[in-house]
VOLO-303555 format. One record per atom (N, C-alpha, C, O, CB): x negated, y negated, z negated; residue number from 0. Coordinates in nm, 4 decimals, m for minus. Glycine has a CB too. Example, Ala and Ser with C-alpha at 12.3 -4.5 7.8 and 13.67 -1.06 7.14 Angstrom:
% VOLO-303555
NODE|m1.3190|0.5690|m0.7800|0
NODE|m1.2300|0.4500|m0.7800|0
NODE|m1.3200|0.3300|m0.7800|0
NODE|m1.4236|0.3319|m0.8465|0
NODE|m1.1308|0.4473|m0.9046|0
NODE|m1.2850|0.2250|m0.7080|1
NODE|m1.3670|0.1060|m0.7140|1
NODE|m1.2900|m0.0030|m0.7870|1
NODE|m1.3409|m0.1138|m0.8039|1
NODE|m1.4084|0.0598|m0.5725|1
% end
This chain:
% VOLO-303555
NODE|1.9427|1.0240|2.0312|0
NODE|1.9582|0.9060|1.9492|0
NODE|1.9364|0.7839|2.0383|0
NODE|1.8416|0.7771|2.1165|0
NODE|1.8592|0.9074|1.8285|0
NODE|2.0227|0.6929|2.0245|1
NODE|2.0234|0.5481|2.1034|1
NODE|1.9250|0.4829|2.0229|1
NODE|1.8960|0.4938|1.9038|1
NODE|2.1750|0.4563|2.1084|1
NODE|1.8625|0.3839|2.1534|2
NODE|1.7552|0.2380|2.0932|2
NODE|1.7915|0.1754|1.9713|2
NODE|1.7169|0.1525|1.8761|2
NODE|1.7563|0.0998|2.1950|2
NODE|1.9604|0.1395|1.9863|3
NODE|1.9894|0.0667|1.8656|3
NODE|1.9668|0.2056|1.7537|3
NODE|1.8636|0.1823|1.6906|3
NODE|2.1634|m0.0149|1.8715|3
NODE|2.0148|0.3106|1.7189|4
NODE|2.0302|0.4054|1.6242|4
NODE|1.8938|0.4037|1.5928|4
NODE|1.8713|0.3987|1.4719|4
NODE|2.0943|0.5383|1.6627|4
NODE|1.7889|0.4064|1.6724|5
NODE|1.6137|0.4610|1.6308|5
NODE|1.6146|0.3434|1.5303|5
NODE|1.5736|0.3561|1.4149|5
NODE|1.4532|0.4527|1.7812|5
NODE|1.6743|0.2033|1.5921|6
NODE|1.6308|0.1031|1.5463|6
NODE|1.6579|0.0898|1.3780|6
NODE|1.5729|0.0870|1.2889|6
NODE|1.6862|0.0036|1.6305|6
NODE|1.7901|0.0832|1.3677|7
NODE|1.8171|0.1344|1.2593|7
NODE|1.7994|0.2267|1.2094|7
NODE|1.8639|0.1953|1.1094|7
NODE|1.8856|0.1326|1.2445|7
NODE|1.7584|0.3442|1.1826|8
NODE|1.6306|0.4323|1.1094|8
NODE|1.5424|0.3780|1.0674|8
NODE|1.5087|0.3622|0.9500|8
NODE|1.5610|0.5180|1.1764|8
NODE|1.4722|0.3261|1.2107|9
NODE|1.3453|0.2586|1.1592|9
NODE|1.3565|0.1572|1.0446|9
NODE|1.2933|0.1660|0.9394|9
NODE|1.2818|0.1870|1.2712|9
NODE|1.4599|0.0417|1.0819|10
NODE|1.4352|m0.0677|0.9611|10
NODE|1.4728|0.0072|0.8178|10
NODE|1.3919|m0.0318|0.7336|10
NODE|1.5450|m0.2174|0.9831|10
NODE|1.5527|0.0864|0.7701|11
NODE|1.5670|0.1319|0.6128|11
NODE|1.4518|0.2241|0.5962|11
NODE|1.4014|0.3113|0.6671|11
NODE|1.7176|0.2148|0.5705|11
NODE|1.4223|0.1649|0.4539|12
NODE|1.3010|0.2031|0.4078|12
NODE|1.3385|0.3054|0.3368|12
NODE|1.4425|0.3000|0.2711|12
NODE|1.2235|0.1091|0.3393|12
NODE|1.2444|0.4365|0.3390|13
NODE|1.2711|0.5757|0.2728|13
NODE|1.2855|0.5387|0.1544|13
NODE|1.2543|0.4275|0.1119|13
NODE|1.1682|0.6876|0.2818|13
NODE|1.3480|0.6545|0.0725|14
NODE|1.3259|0.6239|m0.0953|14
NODE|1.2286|0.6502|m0.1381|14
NODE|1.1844|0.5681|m0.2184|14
NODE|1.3994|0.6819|m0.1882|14
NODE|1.1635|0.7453|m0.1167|15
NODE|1.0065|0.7548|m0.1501|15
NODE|0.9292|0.6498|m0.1104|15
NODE|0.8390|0.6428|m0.1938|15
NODE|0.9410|0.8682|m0.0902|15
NODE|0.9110|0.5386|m0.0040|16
NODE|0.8689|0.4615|m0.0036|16
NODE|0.9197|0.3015|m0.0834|16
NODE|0.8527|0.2009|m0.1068|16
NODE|0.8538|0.4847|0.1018|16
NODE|1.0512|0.3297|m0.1074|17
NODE|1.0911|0.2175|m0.2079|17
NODE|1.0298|0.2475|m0.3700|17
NODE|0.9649|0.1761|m0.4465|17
NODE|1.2704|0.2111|m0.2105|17
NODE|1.0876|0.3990|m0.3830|18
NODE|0.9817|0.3904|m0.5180|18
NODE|0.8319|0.3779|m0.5371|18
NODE|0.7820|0.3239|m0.6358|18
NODE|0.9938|0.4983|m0.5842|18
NODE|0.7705|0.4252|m0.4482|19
NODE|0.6530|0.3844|m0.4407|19
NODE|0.6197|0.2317|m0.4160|19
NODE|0.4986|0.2191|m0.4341|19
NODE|0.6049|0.4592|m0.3533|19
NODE|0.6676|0.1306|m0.3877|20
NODE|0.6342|0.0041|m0.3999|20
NODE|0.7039|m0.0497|m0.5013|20
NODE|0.6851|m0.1704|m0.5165|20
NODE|0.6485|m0.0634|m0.2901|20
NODE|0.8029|0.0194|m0.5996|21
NODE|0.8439|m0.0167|m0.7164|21
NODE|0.7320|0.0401|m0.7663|21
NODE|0.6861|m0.0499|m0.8367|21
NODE|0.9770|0.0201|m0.7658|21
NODE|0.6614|0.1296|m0.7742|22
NODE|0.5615|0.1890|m0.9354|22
NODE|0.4619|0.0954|m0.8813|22
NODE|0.4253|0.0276|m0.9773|22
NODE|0.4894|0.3983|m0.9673|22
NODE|0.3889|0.0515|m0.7559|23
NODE|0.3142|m0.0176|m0.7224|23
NODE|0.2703|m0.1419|m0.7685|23
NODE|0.1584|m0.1848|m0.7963|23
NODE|0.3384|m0.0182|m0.6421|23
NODE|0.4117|m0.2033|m0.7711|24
NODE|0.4581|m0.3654|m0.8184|24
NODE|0.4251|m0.3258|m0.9704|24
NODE|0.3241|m0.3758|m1.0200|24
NODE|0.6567|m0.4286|m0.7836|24
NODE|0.5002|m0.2432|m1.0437|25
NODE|0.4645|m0.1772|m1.1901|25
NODE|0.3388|m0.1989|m1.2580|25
NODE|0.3208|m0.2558|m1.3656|25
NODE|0.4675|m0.0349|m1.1838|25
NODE|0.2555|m0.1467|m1.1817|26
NODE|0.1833|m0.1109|m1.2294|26
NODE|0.0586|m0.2619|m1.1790|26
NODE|m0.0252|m0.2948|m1.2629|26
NODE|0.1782|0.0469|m1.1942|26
NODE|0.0626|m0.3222|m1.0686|27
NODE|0.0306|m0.4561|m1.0524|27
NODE|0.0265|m0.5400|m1.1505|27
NODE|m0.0783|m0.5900|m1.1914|27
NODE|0.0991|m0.5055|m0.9777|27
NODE|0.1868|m0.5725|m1.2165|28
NODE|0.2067|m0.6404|m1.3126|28
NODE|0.1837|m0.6011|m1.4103|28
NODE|0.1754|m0.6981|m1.4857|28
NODE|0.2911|m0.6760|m1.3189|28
NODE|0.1644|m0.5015|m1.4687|29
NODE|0.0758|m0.4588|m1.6027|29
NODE|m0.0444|m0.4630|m1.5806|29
NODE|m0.0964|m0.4304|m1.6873|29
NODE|0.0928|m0.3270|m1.6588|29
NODE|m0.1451|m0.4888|m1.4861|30
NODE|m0.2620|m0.4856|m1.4569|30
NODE|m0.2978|m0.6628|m1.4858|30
NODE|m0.3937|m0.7095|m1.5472|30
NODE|m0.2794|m0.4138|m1.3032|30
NODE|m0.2080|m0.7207|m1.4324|31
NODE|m0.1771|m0.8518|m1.4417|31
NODE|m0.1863|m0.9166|m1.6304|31
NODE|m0.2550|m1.0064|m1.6791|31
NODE|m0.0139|m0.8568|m1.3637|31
NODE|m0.1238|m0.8591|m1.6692|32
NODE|m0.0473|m0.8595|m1.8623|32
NODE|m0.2125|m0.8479|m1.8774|32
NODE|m0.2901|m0.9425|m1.8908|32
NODE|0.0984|m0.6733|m1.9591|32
NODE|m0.2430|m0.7162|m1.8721|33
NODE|m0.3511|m0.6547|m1.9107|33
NODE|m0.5008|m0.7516|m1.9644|33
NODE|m0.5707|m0.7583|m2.0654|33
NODE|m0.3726|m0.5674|m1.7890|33
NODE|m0.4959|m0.8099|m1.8418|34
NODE|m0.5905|m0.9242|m1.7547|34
NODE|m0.5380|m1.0310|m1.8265|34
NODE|m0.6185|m1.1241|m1.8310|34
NODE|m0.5706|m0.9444|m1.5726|34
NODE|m0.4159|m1.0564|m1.8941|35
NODE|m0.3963|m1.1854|m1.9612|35
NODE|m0.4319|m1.2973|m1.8484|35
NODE|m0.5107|m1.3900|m1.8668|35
NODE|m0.4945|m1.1971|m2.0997|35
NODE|m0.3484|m1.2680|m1.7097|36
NODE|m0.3120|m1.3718|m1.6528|36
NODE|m0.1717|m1.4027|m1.5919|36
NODE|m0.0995|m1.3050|m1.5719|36
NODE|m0.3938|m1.3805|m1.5751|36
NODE|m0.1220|m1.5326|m1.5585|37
NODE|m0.0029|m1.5860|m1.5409|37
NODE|0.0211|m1.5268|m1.3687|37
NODE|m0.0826|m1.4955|m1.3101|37
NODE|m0.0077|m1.7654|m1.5754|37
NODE|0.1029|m1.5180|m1.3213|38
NODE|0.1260|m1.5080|m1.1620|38
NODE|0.0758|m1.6009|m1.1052|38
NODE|0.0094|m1.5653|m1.0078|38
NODE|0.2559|m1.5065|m1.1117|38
NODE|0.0784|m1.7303|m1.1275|39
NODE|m0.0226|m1.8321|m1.0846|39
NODE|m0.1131|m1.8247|m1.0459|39
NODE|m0.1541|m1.8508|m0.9328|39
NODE|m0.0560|m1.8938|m1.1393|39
NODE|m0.1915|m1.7649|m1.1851|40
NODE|m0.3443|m1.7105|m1.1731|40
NODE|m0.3730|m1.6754|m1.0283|40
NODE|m0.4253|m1.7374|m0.9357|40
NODE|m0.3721|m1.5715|m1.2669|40
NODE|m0.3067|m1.5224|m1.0444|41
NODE|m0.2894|m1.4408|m1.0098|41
NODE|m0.3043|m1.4766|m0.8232|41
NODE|m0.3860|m1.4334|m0.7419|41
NODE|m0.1757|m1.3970|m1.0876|41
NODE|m0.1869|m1.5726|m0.8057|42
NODE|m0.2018|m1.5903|m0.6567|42
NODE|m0.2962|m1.7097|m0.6317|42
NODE|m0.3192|m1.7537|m0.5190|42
NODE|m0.0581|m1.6157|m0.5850|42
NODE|m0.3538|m1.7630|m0.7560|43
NODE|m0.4223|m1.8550|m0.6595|43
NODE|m0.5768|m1.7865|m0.6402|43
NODE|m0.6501|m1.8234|m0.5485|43
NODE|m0.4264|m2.0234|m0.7251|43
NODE|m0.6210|m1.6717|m0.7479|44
NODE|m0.7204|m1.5815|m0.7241|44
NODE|m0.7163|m1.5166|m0.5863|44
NODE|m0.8127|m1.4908|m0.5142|44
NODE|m0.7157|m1.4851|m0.8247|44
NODE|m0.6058|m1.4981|m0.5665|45
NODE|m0.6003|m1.4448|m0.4516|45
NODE|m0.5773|m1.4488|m0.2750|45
NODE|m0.5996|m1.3743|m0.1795|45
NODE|m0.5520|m1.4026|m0.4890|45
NODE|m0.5187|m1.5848|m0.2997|46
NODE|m0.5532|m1.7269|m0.1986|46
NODE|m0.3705|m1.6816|m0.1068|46
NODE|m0.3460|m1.7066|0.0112|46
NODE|m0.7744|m1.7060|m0.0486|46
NODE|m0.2691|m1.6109|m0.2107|47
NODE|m0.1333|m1.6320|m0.2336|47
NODE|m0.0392|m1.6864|m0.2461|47
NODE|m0.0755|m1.8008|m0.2735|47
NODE|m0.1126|m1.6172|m0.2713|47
NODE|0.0878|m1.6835|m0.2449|48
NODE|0.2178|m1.7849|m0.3338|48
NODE|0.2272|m1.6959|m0.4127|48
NODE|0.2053|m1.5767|m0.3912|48
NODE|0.3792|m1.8356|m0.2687|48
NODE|0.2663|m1.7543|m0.5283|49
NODE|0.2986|m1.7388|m0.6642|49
NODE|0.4488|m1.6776|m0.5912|49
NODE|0.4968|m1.6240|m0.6911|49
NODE|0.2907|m1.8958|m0.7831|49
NODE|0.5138|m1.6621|m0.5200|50
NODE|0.6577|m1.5826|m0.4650|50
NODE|0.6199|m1.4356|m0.4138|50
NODE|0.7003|m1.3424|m0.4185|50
NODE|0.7364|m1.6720|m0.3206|50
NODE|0.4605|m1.4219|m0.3534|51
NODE|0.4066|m1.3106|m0.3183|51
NODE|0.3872|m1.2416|m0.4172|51
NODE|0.4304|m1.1265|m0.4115|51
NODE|0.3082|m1.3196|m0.2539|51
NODE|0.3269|m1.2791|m0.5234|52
NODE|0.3049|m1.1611|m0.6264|52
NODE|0.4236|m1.1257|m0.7128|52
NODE|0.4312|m1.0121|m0.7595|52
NODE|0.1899|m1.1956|m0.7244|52
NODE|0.5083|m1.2079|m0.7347|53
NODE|0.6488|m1.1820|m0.7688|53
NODE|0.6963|m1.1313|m0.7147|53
NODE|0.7286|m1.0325|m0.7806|53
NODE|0.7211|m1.2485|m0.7830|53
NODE|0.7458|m1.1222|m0.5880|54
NODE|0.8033|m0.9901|m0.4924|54
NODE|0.7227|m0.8471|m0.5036|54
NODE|0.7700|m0.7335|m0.5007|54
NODE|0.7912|m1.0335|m0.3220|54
NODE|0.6124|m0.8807|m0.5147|55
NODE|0.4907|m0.7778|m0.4781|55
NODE|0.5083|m0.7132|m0.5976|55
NODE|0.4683|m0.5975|m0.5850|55
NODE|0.3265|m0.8352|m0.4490|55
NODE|0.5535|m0.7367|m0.7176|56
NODE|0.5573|m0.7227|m0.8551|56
NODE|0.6778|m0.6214|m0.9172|56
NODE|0.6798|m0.5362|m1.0060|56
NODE|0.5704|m0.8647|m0.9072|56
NODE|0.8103|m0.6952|m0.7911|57
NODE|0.9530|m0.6084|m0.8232|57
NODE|0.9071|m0.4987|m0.6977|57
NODE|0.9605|m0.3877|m0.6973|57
NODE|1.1428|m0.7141|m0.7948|57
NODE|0.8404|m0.5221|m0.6275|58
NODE|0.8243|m0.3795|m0.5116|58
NODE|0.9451|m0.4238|m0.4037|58
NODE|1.0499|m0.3593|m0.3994|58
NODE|0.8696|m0.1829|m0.6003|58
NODE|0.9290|m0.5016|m0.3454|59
NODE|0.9999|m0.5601|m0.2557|59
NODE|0.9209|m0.6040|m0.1450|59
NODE|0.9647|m0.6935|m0.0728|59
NODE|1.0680|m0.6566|m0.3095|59
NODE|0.7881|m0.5413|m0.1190|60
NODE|0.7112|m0.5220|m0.0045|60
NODE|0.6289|m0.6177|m0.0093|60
NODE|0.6571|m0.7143|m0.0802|60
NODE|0.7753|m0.5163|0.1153|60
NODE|0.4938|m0.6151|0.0724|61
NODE|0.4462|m0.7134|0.0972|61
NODE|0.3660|m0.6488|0.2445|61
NODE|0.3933|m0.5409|0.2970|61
NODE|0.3689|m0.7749|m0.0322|61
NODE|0.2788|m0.7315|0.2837|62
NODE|0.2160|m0.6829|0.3769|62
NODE|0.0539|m0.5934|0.3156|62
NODE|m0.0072|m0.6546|0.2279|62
NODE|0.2019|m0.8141|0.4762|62
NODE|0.0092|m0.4925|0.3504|63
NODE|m0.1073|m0.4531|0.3073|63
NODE|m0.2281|m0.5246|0.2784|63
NODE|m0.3091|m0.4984|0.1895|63
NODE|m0.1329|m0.3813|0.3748|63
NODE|m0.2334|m0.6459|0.3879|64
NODE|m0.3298|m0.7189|0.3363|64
NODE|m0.3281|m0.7763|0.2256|64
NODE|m0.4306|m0.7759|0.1574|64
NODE|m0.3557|m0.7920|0.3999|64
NODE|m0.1718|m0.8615|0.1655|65
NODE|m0.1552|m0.9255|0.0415|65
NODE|m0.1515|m0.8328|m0.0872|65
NODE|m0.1557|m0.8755|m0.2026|65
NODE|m0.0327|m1.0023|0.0509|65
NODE|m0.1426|m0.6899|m0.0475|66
NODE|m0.0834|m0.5983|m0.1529|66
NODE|m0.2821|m0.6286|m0.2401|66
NODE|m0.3149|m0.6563|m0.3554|66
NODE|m0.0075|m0.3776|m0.0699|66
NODE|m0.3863|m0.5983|m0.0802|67
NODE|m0.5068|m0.5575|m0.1205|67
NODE|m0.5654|m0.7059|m0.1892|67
NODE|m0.6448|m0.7169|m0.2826|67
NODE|m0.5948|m0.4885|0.0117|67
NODE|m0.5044|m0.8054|m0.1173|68
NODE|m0.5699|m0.9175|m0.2326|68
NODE|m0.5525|m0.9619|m0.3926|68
NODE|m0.6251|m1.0131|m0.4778|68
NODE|m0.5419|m1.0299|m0.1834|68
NODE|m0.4045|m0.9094|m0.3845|69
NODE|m0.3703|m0.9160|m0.5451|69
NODE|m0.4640|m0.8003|m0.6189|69
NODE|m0.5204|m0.8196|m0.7266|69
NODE|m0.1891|m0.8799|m0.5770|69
NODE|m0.4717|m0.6700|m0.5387|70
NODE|m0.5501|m0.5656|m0.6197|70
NODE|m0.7018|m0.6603|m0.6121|70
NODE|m0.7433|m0.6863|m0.7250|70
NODE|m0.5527|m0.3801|m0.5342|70
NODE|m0.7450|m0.6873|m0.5557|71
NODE|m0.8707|m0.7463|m0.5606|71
NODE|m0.8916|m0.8849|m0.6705|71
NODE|m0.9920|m0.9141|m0.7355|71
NODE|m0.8968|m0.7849|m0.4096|71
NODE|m0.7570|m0.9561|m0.6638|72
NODE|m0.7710|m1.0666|m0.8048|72
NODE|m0.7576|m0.9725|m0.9141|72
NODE|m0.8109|m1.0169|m1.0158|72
NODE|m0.6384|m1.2001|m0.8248|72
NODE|m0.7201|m0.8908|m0.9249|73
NODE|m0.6853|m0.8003|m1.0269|73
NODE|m0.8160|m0.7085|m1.1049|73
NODE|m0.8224|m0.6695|m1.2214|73
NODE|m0.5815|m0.7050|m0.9551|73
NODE|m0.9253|m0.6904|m0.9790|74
NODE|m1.0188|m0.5811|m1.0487|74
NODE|m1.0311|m0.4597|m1.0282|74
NODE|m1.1160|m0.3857|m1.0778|74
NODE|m1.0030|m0.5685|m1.1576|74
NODE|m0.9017|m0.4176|m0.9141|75
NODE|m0.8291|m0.2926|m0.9450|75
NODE|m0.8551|m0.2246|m0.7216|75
NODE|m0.7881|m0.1331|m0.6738|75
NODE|m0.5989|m0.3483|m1.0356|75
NODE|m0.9443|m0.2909|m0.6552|76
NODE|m0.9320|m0.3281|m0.5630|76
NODE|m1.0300|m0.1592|m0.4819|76
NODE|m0.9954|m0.0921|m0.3847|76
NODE|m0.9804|m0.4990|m0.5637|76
NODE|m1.0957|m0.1502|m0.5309|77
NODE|m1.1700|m0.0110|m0.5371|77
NODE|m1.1405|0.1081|m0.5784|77
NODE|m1.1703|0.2147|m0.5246|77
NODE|m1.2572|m0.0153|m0.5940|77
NODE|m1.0684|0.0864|m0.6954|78
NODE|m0.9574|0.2098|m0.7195|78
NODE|m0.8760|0.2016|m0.6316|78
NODE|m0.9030|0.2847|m0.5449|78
NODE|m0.8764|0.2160|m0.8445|78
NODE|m0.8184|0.1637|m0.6158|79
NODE|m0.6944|0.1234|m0.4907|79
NODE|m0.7482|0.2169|m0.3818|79
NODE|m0.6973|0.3234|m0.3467|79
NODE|m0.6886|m0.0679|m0.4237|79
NODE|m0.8763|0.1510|m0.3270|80
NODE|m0.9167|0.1656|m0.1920|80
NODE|m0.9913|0.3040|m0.1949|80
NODE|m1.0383|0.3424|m0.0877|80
NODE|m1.0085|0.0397|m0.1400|80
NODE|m1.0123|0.4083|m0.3419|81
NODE|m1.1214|0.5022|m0.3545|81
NODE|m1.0118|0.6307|m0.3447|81
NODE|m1.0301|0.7499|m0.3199|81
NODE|m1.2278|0.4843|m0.5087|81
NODE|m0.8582|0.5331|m0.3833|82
NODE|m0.7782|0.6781|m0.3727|82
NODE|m0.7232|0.7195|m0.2714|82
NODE|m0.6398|0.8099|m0.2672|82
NODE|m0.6795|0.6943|m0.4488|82
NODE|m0.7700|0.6495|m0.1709|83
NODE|m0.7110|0.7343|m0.0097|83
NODE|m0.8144|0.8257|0.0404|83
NODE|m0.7960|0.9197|0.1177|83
NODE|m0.6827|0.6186|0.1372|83
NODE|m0.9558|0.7772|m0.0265|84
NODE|m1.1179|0.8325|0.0520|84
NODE|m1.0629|0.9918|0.0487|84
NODE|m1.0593|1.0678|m0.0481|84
NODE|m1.3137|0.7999|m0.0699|84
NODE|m1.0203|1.0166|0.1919|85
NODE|m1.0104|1.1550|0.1951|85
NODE|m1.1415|1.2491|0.1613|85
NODE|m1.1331|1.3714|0.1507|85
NODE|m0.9628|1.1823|0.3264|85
NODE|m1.2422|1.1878|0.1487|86
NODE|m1.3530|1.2931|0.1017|86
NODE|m1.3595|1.3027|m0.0773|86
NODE|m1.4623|1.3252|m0.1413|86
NODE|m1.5197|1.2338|0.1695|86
NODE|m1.2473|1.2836|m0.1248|87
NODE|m1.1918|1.3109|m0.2553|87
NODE|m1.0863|1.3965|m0.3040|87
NODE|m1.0232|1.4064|m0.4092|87
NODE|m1.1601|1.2156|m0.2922|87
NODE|m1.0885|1.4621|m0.1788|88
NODE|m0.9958|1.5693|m0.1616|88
NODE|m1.0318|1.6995|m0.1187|88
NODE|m1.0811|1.7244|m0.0087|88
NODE|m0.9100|1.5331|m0.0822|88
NODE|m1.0157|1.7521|m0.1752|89
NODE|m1.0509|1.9540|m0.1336|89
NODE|m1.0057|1.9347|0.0189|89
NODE|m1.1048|1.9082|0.0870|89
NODE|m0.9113|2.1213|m0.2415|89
NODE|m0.9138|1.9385|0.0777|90
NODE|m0.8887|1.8875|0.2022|90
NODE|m1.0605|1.8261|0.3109|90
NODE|m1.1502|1.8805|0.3754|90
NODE|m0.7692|1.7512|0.1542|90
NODE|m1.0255|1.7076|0.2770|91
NODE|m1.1702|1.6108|0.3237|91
NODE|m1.2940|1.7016|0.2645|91
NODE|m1.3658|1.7580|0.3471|91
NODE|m1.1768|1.4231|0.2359|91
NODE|m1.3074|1.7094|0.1961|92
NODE|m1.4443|1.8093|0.1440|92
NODE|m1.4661|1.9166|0.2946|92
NODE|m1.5517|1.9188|0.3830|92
NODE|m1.3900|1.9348|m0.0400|92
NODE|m1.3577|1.9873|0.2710|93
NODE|m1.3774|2.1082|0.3238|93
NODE|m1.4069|2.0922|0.5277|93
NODE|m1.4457|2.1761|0.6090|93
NODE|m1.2242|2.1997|0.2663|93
NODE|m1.3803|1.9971|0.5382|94
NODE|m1.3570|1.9486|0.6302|94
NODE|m1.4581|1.8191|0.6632|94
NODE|m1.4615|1.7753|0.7783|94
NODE|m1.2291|1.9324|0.6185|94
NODE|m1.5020|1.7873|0.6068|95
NODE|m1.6163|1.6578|0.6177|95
NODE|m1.7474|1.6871|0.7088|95
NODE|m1.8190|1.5984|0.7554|95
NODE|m1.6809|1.6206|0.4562|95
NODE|m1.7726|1.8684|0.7314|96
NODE|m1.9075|1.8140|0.8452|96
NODE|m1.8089|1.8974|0.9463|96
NODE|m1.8709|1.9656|1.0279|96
NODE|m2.1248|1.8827|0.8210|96
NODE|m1.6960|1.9024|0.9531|97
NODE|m1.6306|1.9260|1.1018|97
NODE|m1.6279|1.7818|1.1830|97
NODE|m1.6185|1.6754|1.1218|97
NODE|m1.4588|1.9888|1.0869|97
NODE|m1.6381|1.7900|1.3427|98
NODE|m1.6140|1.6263|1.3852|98
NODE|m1.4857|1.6153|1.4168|98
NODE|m1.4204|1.7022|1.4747|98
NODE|m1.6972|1.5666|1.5131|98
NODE|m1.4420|1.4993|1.3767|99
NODE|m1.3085|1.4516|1.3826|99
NODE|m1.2957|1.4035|1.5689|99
NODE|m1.3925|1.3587|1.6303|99
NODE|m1.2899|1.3059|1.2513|99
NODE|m1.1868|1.4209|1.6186|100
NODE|m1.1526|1.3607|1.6997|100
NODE|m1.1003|1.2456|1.7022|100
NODE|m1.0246|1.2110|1.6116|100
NODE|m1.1080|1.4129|1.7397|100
NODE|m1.1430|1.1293|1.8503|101
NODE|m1.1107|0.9895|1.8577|101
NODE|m0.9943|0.9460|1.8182|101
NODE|m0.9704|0.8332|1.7750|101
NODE|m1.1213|0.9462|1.9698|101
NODE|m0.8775|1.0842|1.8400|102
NODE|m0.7619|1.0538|1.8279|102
NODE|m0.7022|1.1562|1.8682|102
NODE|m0.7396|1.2290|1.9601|102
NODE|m0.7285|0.9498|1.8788|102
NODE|m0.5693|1.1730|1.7771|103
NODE|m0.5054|1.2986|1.8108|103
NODE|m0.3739|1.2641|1.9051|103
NODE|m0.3064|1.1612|1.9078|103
NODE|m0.4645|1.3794|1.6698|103
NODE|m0.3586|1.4117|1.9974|104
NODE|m0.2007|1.3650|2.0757|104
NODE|m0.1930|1.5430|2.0875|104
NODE|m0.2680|1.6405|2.0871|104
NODE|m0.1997|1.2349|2.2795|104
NODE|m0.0747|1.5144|2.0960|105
NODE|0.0845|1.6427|2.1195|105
NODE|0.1129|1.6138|2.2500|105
NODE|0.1242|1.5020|2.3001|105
NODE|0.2610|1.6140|2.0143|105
NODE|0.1227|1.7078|2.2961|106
NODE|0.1918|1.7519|2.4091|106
NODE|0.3093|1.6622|2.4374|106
NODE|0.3378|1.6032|2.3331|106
NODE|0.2339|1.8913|2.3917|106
NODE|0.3798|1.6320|2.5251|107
NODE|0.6142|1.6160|2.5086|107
NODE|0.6200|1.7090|2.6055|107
NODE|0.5743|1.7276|2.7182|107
NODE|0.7441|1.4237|2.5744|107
NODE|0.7180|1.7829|2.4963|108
NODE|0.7665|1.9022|2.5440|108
NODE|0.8500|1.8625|2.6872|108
NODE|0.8931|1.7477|2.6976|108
NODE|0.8595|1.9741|2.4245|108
NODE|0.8676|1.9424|2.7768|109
NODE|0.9341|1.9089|2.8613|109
NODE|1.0628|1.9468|2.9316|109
NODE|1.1037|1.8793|3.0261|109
NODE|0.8700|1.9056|2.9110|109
% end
């Protein structure tokens, strides 16, 4: 595969990752309703543009930091952040007094 070809891979976003920042935005903005606040609110709670949480809202990306400040004007900022805690997982459990390494690497094949 050529530089330009990787390149283009890289920029289109999977569909699993488009729907997932559509249910994201979803579920933002009903959190939003919920809360009985305006997008306004919303971004100035969160030290935002009122264009960020509207994009952020249709799932049209944002950056992680802005995704985590709207969850944080929201209330919703700990759930958010409690559902990656791999030690909430049979996985992480089972695995929690093994020591993790600094960092993992693979071989290139040669």
């Amino acid at each position: 595969m050529s530089c330009k070809e990787k390149a283009v891979a890289a920029s289109k976003t999977p569909t699993a990752v488009s729907r997932s920042l559509r249910r994201l935005g979803e579920d933002l903005s009903t959190w939003r309703k919920l809360r009985q606040l305006t997008a306004s609110e919303v971004a100035d709670r969160a030290g935002v543009g009122v264009s960020t949480v509207l994009r952020l809202e249709k799932g049209d990306g944002a950056t992680l930091e802005n995704v985590l400040r709207v969850a944080r004007a929201l209330g919703v900022l700990k759930a958010l952040t409690d559902a990656l805690d791999p030690r909430a997982t049979d996985l992480g459990r089972l695995r929690a007094d093994e020591a993790l390494p600094e960092r993992v690497r693979h071989r290139r094949a040669t």
